[in-house]
Backbone as JSON, one array per atom type, in Angstrom:
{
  "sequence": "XXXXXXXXXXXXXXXXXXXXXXXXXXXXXXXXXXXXXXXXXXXXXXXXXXXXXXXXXXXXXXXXXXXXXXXXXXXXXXXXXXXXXXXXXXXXXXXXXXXXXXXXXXXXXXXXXXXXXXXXXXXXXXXXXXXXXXXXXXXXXXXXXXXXXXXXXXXXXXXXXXXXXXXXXXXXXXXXXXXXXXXXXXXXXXXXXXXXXXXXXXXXXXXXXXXXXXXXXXXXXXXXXXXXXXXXXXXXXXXXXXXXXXXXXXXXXXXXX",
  "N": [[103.2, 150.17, 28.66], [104.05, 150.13, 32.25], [105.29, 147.05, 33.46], [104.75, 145.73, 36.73], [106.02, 144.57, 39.27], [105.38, 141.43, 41.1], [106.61, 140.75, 43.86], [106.55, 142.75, 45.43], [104.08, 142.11, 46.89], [104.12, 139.2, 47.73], [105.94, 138.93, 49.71], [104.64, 140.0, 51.68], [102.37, 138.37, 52.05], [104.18, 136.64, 52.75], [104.97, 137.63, 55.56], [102.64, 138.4, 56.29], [101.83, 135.56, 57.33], [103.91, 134.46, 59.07], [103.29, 136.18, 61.14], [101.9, 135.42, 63.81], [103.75, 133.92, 65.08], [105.51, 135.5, 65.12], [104.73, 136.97, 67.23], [103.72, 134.99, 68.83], [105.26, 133.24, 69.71], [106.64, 129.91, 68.87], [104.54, 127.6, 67.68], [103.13, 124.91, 69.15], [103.67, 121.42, 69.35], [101.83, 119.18, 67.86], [100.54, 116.48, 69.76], [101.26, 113.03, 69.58], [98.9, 110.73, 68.25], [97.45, 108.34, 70.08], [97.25, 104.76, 70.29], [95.04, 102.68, 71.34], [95.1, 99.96, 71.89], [97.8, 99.38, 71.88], [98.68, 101.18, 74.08], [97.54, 100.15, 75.94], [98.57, 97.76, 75.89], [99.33, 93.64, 75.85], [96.54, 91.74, 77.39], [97.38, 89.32, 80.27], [97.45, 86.12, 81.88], [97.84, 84.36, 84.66], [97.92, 81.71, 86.67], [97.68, 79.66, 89.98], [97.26, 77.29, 92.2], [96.52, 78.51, 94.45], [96.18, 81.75, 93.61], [94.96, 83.98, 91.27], [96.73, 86.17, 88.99], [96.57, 88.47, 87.13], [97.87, 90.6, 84.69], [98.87, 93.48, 82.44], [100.49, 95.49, 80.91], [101.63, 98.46, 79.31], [103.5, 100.92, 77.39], [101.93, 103.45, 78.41], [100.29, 102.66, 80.21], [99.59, 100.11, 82.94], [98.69, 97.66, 84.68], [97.9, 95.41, 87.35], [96.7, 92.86, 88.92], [95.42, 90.39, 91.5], [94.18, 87.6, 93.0], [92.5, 85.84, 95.26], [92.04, 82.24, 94.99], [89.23, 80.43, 96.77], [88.44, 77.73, 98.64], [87.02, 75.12, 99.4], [83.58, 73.89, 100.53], [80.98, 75.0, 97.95], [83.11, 76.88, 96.35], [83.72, 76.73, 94.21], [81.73, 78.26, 92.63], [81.73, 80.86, 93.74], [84.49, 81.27, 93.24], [83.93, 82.1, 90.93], [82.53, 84.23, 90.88], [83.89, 86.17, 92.29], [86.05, 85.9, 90.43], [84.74, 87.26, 88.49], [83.97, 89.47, 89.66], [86.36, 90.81, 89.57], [87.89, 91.24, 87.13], [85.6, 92.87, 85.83], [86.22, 95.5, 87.31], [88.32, 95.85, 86.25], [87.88, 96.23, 83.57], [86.45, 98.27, 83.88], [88.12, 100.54, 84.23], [90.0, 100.21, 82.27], [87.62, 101.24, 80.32], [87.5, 103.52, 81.03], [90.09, 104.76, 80.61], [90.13, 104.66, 77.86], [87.56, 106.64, 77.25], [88.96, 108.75, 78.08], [91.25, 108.66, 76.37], [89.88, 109.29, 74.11], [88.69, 111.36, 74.77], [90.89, 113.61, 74.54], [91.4, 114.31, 72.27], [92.83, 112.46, 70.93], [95.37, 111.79, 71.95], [97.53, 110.7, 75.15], [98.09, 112.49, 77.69], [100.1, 113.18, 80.19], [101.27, 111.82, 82.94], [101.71, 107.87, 83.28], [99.21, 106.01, 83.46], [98.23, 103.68, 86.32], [96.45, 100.48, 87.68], [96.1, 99.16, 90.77], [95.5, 96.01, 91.96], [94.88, 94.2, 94.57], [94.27, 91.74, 97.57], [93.06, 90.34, 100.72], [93.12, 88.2, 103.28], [91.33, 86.13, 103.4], [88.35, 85.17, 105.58], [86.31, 82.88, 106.6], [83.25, 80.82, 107.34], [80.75, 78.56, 108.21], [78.95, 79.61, 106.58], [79.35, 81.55, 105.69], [82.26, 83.32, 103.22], [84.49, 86.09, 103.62], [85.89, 88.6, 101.69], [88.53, 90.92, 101.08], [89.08, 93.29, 99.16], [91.67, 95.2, 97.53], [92.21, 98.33, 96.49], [94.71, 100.39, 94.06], [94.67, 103.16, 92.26], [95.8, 104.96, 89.55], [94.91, 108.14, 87.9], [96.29, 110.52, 86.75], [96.94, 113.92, 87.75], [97.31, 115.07, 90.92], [98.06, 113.12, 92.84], [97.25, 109.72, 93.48], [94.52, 107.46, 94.16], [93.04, 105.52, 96.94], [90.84, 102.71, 97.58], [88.56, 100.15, 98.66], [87.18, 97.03, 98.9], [84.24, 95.41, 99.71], [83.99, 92.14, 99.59], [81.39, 89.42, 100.31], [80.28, 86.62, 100.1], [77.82, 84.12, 99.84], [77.59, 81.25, 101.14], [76.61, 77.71, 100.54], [76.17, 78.76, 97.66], [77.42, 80.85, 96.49], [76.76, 83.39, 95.76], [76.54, 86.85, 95.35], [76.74, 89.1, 98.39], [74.92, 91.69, 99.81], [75.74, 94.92, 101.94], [73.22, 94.82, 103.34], [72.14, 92.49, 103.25], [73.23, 91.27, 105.43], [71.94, 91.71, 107.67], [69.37, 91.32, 109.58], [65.88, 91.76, 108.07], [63.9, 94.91, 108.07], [65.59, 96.0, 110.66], [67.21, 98.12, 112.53], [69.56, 98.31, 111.47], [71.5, 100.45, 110.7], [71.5, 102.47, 112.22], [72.43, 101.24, 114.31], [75.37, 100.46, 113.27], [76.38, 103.02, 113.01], [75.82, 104.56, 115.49], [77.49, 103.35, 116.94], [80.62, 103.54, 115.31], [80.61, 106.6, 115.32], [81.04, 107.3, 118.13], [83.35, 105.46, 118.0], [84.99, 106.57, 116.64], [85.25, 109.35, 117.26], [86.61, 109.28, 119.24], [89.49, 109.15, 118.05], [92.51, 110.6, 117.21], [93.17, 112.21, 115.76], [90.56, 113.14, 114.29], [87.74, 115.22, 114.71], [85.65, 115.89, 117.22], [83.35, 117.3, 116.42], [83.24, 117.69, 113.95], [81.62, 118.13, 110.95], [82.44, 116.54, 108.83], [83.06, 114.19, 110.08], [80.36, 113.69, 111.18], [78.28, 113.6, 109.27], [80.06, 111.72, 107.43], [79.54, 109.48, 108.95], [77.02, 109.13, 109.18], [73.79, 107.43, 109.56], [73.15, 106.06, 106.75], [72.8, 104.3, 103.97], [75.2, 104.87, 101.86], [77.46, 105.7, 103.23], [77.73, 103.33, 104.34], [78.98, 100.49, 103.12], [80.99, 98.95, 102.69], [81.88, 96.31, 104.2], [83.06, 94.23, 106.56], [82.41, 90.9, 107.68], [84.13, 89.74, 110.29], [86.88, 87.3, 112.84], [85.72, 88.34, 115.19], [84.03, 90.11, 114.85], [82.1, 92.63, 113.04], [83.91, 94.25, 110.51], [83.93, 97.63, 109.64], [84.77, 100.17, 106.99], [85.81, 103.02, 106.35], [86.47, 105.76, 103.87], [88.82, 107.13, 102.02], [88.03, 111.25, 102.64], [85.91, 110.27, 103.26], [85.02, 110.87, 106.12], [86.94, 112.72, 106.66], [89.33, 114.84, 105.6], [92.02, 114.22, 102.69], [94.45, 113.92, 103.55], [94.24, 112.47, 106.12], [93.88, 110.21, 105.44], [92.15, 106.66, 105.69], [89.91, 104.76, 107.76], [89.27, 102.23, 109.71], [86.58, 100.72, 111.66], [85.79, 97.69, 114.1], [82.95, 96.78, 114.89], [81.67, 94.84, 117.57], [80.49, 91.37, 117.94], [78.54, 91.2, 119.85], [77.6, 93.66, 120.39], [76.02, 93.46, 118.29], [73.79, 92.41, 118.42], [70.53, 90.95, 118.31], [70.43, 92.34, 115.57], [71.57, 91.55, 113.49], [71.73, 89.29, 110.37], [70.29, 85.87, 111.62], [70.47, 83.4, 109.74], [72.99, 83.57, 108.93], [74.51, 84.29, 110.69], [74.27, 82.51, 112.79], [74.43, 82.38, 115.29], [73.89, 84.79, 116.67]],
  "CA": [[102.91, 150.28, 30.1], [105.44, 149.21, 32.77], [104.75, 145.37, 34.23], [104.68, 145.6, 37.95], [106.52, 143.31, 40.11], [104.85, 140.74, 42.03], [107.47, 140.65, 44.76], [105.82, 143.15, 47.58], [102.83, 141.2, 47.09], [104.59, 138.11, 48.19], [106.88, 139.38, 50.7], [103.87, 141.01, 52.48], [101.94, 137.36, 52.25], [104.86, 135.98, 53.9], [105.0, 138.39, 56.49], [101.06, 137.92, 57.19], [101.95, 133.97, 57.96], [104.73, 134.73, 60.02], [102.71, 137.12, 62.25], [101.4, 134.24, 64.74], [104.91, 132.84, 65.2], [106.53, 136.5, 65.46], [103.89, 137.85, 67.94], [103.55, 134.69, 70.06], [106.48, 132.33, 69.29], [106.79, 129.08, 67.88], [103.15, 126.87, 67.65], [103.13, 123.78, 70.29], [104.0, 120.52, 68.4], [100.88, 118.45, 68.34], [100.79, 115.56, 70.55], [100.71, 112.07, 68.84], [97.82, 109.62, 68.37], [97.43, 107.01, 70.81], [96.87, 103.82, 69.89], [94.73, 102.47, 72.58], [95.48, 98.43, 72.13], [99.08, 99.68, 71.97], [98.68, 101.93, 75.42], [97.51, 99.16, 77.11], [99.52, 96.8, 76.36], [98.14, 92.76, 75.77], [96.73, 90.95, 78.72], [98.2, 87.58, 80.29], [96.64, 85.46, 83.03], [98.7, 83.49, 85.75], [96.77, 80.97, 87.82], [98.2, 78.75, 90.52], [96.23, 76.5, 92.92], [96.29, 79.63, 95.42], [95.32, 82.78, 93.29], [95.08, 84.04, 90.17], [97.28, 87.14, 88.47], [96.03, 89.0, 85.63], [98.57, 91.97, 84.33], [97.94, 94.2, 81.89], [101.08, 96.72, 80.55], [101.87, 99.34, 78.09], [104.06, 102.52, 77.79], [101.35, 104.62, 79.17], [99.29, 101.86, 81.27], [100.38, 99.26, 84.27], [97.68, 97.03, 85.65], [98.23, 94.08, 88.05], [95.22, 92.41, 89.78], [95.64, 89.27, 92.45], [93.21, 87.54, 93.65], [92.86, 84.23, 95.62], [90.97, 80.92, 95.11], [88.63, 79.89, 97.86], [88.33, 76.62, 98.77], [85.84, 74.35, 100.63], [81.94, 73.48, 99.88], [80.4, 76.29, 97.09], [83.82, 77.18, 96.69], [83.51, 76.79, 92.25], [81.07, 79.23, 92.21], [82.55, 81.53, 94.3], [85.64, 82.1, 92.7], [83.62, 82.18, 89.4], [81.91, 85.74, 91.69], [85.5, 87.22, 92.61], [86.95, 86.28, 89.14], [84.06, 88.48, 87.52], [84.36, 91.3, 89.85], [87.69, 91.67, 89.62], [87.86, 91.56, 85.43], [84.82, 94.1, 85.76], [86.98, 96.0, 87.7], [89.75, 96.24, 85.68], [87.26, 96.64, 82.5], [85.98, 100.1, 83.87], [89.32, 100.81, 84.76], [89.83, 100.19, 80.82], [87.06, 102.13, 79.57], [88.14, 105.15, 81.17], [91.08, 104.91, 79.95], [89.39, 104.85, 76.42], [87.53, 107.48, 77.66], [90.52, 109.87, 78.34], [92.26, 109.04, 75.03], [89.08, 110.04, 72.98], [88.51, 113.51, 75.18], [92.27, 114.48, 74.54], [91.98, 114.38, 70.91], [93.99, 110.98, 70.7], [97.24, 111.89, 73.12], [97.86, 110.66, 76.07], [98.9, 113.57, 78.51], [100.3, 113.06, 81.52], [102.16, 110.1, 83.65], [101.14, 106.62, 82.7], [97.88, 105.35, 84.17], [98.19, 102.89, 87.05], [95.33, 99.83, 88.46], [96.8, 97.68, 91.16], [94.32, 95.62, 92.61], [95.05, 92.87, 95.8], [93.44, 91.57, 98.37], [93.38, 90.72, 102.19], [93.47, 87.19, 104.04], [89.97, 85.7, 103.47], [87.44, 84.99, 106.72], [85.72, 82.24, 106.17], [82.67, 80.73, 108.12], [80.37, 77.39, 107.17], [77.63, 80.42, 105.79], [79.76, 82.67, 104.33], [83.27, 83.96, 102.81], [84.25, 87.33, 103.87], [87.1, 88.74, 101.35], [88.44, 92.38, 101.22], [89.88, 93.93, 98.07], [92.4, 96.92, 97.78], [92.95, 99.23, 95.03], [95.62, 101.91, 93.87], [94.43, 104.01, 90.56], [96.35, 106.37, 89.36], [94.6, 108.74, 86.73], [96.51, 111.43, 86.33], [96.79, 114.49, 88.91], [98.6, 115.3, 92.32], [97.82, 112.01, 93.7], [96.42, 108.59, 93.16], [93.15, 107.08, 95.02], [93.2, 104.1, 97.01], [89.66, 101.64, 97.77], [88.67, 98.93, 99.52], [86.02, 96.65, 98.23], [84.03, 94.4, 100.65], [83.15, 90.98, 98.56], [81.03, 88.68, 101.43], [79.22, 85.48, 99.87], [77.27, 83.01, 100.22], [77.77, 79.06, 100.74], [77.7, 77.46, 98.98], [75.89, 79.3, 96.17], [78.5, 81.97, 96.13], [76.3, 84.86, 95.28], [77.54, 87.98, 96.64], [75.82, 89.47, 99.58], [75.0, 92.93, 100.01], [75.67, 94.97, 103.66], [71.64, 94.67, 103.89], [72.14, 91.1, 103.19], [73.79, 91.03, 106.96], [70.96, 92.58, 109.16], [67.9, 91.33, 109.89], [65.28, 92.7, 107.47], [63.34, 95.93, 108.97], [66.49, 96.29, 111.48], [67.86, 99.43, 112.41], [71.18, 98.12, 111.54], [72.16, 101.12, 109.75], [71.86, 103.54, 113.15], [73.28, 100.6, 115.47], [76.32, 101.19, 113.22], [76.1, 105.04, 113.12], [76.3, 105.31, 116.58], [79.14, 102.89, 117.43], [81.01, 103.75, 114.95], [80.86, 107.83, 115.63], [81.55, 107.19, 118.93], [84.49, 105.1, 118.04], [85.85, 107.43, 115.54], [85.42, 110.68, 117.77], [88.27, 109.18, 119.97], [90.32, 109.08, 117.39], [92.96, 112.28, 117.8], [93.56, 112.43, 114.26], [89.2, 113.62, 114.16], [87.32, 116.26, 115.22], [84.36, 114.95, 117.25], [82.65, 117.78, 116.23], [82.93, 118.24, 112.78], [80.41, 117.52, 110.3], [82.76, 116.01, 107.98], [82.64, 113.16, 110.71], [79.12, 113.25, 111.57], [78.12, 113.3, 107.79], [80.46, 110.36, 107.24], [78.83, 108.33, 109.96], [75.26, 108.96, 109.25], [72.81, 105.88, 109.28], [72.65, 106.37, 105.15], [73.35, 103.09, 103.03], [76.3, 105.22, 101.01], [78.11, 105.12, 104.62], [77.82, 101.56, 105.24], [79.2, 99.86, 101.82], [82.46, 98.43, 103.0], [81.58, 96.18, 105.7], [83.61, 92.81, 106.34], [82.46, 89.81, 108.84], [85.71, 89.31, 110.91], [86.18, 86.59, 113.27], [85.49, 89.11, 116.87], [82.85, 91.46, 114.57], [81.93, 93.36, 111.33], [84.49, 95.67, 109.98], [83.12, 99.14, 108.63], [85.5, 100.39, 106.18], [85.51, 104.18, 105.79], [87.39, 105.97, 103.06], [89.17, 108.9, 101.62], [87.49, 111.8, 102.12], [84.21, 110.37, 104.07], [84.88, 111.16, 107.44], [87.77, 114.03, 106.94], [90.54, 115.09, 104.43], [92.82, 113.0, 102.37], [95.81, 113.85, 104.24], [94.25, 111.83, 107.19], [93.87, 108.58, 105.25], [91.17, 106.25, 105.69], [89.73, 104.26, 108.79], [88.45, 100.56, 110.01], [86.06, 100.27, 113.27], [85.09, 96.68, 114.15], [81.81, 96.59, 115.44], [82.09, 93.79, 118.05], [79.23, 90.66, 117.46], [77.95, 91.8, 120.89], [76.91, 94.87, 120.19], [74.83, 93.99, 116.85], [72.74, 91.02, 119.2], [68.9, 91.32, 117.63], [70.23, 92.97, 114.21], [72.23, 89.97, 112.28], [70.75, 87.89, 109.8], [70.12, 84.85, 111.87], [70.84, 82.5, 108.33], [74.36, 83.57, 108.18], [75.43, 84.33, 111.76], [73.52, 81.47, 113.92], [75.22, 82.38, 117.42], [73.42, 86.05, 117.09]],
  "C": [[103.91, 149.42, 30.87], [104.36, 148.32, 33.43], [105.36, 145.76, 35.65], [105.03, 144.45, 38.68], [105.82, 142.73, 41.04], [105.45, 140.7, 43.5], [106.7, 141.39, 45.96], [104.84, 142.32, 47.99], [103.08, 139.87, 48.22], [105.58, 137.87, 49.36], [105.66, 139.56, 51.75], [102.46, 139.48, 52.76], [102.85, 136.77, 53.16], [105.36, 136.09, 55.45], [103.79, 138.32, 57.35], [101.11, 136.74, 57.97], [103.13, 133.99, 58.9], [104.16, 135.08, 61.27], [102.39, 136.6, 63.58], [102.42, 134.28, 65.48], [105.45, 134.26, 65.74], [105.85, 136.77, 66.65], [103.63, 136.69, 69.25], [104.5, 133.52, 70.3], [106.12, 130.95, 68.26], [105.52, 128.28, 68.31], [103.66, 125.75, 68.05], [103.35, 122.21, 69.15], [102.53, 119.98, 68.92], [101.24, 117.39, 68.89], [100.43, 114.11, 69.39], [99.68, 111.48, 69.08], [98.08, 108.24, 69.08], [97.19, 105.94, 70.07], [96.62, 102.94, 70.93], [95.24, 101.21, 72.91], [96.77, 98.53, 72.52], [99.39, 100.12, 73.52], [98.8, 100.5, 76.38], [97.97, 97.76, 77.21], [98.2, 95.0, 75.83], [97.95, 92.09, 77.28], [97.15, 89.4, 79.13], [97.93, 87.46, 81.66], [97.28, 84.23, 83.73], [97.72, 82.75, 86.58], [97.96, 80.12, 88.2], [96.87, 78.14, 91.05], [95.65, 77.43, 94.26], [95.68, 80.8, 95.3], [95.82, 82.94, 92.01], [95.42, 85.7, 89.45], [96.77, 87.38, 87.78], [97.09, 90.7, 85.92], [98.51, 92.28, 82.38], [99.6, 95.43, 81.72], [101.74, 97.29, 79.68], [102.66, 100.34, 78.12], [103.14, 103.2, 78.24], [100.19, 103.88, 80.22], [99.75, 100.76, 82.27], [99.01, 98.9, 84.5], [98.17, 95.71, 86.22], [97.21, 93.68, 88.73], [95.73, 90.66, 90.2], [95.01, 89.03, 92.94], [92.77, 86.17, 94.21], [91.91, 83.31, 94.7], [90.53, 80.63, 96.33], [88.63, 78.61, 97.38], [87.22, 75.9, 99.64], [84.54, 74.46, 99.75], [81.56, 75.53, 99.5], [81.86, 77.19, 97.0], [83.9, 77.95, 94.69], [83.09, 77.98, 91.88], [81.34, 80.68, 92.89], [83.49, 81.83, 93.86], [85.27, 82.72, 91.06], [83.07, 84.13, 89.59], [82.88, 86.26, 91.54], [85.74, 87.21, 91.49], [86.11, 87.71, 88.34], [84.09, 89.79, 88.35], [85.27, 91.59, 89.58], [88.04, 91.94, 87.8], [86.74, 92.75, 85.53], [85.45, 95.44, 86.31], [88.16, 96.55, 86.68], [89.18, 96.56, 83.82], [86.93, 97.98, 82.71], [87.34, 100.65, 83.96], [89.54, 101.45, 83.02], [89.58, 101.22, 80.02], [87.13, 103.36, 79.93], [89.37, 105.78, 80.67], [90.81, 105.19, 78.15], [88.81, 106.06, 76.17], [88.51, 109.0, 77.32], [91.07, 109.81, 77.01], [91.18, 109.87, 74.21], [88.47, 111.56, 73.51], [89.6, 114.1, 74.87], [92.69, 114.2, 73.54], [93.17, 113.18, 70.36], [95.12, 110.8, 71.4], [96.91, 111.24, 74.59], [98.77, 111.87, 77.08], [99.15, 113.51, 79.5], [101.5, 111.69, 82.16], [101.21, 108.72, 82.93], [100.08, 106.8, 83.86], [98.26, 104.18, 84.99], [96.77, 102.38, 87.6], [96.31, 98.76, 89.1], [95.55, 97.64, 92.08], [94.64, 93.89, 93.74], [94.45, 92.58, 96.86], [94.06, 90.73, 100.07], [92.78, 89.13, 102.41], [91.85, 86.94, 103.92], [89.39, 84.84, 105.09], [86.61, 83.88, 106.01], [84.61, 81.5, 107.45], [81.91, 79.61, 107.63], [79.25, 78.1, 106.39], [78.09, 81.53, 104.95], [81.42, 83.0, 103.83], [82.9, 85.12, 103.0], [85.95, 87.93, 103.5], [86.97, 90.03, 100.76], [89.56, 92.66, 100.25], [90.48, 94.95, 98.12], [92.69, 97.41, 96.17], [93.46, 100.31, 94.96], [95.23, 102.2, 92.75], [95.19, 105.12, 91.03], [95.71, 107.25, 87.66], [94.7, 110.0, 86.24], [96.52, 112.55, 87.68], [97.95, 114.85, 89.86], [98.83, 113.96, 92.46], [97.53, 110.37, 92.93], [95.59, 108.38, 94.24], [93.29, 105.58, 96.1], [91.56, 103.56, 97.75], [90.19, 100.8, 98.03], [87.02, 98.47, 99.09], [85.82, 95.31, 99.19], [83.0, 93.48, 99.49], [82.58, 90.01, 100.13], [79.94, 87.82, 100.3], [79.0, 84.52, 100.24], [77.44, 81.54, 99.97], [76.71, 78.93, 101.27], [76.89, 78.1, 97.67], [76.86, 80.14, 95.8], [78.49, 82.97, 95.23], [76.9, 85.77, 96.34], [75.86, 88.59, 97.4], [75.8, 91.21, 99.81], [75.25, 93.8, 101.4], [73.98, 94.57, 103.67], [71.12, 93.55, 104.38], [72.18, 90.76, 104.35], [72.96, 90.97, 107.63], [69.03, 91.42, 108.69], [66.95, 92.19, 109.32], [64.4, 93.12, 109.18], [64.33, 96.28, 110.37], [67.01, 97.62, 111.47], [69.41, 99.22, 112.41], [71.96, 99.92, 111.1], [72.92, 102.32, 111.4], [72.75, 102.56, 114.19], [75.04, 101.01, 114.56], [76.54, 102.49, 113.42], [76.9, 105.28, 114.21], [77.79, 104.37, 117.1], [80.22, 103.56, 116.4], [81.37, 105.22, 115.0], [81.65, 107.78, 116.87], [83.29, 106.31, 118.65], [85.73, 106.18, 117.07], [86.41, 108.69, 115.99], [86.82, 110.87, 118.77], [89.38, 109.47, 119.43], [90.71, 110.8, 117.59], [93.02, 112.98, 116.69], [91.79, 113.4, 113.78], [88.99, 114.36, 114.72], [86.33, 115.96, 116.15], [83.14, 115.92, 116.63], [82.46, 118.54, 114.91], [82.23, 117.37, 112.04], [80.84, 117.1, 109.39], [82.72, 114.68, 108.97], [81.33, 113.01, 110.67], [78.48, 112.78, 110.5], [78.47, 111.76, 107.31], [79.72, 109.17, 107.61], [77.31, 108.33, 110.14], [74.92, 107.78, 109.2], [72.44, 106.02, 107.98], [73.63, 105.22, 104.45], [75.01, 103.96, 102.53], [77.55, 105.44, 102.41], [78.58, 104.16, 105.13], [78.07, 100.45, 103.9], [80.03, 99.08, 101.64], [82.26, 97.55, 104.4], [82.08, 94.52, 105.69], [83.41, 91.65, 107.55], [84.21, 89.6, 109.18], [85.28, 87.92, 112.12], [85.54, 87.28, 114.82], [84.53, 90.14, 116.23], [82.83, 91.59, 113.19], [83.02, 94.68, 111.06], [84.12, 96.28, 108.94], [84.68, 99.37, 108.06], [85.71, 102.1, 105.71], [86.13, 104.78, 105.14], [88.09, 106.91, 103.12], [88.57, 109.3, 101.85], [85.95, 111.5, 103.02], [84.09, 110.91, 105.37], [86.45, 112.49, 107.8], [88.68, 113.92, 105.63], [91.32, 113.93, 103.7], [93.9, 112.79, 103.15], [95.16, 112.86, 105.83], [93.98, 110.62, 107.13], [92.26, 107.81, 105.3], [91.15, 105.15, 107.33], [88.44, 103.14, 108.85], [88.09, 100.7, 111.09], [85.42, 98.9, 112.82], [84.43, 96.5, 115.48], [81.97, 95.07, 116.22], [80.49, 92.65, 118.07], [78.32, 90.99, 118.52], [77.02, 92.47, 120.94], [75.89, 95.05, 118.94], [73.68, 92.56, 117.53], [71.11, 92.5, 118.36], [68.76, 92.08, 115.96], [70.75, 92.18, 112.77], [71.32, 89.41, 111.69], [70.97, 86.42, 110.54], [71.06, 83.4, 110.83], [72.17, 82.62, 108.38], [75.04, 83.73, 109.51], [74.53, 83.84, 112.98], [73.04, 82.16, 115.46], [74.16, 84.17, 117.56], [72.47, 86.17, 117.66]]
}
């Protein structure tokens, strides 16, 4: 009996494994494995007698965070407040980043990740500190985000204070802002007065009123991306003048009200 050549057999296997490659080209290289400690780089902590640096960078991560020292009575415990927000800060920051590597199968895809985090000329008063944080994230996308974080505490314990903290319990603080603040906003040319991405924004609803900084002529509201109109129109500060909040202040922290 004749022996039969293996050969079509094997030709016609190699032709099956081809088929992919012929029919839709060449298969995507896989992306490498992150190595997250690696990404982000190790961290290193700068202190002067003025403020205190913390950076943070890797081939695919950048963080920088700046943040003062207060000074004066309850001043200790107070910076001991800021130091931990701002490391908590830059910990979520972190774990999203952790996050992201373990949804994308171990790669990093995209531009590096950016957190810069600095802050704004501290207000100070003999009842309270009133200091205003900024942040740029970048996580990928068209764009990056930018926040504003209102820290206001207390001396000298130098617990942080909440907006509620401000007002006079049972106060209708929430609508005395509302309405100044609509009204001040509707001027604006850049707004609509009559769209409900303003009015929305400016409701009397806590998630409205979250950003709010004692100045020394008033309270500055803080409104963001996105709350009171589009991104392309930025974000916007009204300061409520001390005047106009007479009967709604906490007494304890702003005497003269």
């Amino acid at each position: 009996m004749r022996r039969m050549s293996n050969r079509p057999w094997r030709s016609l296997v190699v032709l099956l494994a081809a088929l992919p490659i012929l029919l839709c080209g060449p298969l995507p290289a896989m992306a490498a494995s992150v190595d997250v400690a690696l990404a982000l780089g190790p961290p290193r902590v700068t202190e002067s007698e003025r403020e205190v640096q913390i950076t943070q960078s890797g081939p695919n991560v950048d963080i920088e965070a700046t943040y003062p020292r207060l000074s004066g009575a309850g001043a200790e415990a107070a910076n001991q407040t800021v130091g931990a927000r701002v490391e908590a800060l830059i910990e979520e920051f972190r774990g999203e980043y952790r996050s992201f590597i373990a949804n994308s199968g171990g790669a990093h895809l995209g531009a590096p990740w950016t957190l810069q985090i600095g802050y704004e000329p501290p207000y100070a008063t003999p009842d309270l500190w009133s200091l205003g944080l900024t942040l740029y994230h970048y996580t990928g996308g068209a764009h990056g985000g930018q926040e504003r974080i209102a820290l206001v505490l207390e001396r000298p314990s130098g617990r942080e204070l909440t907006p509620a903290d401000l007002f006079r319990d049972g106060s209708d603080w929430l609508q005395v802002l509302s309405d100044y603040c609509y009204q001040a906003l509707q001027a604006n040319e850049a707004l609509e007065p009559s769209d409900e991405w303003l009015r929305s924004g400016t409701a009397p609803q806590p998630e409205n009123y979250r950003v709010i900084l004692p100045r020394a002529t008033g309270l500055e509201v803080h409104f963001g991306q996105y709350q009171v109109g589009p991104y392309a129109i930025g974000s916007f500060d009204v300061t409520v003048p001390y005047d106009k909040l007479a009967g709604v202040l906490n007494p304890a922290l702003f005497p003269e009200s």
